[in-house]
C-alpha positions as CSV (number, residue, x, y, z in Angstrom):
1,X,-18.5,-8.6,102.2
2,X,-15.7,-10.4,100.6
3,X,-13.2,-8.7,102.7
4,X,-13.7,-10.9,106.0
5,X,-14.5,-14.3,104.5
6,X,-17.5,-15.8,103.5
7,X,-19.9,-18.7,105.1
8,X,-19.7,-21.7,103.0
9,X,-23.1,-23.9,103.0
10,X,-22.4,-27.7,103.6
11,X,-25.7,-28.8,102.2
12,X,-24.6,-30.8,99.1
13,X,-22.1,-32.6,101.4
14,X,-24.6,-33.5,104.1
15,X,-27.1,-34.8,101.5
16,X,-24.2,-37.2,99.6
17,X,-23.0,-38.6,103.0
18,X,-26.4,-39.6,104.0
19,X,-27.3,-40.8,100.8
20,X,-30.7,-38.9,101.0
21,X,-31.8,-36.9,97.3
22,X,-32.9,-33.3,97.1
23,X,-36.4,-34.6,97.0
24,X,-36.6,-36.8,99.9
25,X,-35.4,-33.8,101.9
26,X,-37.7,-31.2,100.1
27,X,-40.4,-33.4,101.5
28,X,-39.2,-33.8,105.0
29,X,-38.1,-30.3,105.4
30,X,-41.6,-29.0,103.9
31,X,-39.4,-27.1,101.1
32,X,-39.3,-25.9,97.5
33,X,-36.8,-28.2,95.8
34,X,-35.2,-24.8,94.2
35,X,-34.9,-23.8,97.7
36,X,-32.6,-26.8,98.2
37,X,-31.1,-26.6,95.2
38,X,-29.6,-22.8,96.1
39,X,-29.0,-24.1,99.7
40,X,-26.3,-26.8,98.4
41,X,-25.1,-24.7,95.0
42,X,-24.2,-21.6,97.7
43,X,-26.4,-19.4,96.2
44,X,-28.1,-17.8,99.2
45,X,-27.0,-14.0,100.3
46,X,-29.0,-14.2,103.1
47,X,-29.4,-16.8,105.6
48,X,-33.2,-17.6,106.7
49,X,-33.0,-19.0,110.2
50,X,-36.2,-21.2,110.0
51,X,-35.3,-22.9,106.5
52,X,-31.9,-23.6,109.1
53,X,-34.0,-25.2,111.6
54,X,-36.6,-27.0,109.2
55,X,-33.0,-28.2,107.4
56,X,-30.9,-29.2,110.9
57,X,-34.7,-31.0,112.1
58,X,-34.9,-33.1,108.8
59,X,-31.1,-34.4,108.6
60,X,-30.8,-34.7,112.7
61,X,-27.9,-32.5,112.5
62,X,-26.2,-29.5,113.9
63,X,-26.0,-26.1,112.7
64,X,-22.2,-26.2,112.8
65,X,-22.8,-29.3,110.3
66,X,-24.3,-27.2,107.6
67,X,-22.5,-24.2,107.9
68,X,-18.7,-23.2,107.9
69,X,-17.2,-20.1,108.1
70,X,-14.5,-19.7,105.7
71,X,-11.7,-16.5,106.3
72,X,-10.9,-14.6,103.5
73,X,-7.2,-16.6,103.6
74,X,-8.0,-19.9,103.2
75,X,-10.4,-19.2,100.0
């Protein structure tokens, strides 16, 4: 997978320029807070398209907000 880049979650970013916490999002988003916390530490292998949408809903933002792909070249 490493070979072709990787898609970088802008979670942690989001959350620090809207000045909202992990828990005020847990509760808006309906969310585990460890869910969050793997969402804005990059720990997710596999995206979940309706955690996406319950996260984009909750911070009125756009999927290209959250995510960004990043080539293998620019790591």
């Amino acid at each position: 997978m490493q070979e072709y880049g990787t898609i970088r979650i802008k979670l942690k970013e989001l959350l620090d320029k809207r000045g909202l916490s992990k828990n005020k999002l847990s509760h808006k988003a309906e969310m585990q807070r460890t869910q969050i916390n793997n969402y804005c530490n990059n720990k997710i292998t596999r995206l979940d398209t309706d955690v996406l949408a319950r996260i984009c809903t909750a911070l009125e933002c756009e999927l290209s907000d959250l995510l960004e792909f990043v080539p293998l070249n620019k790591k």
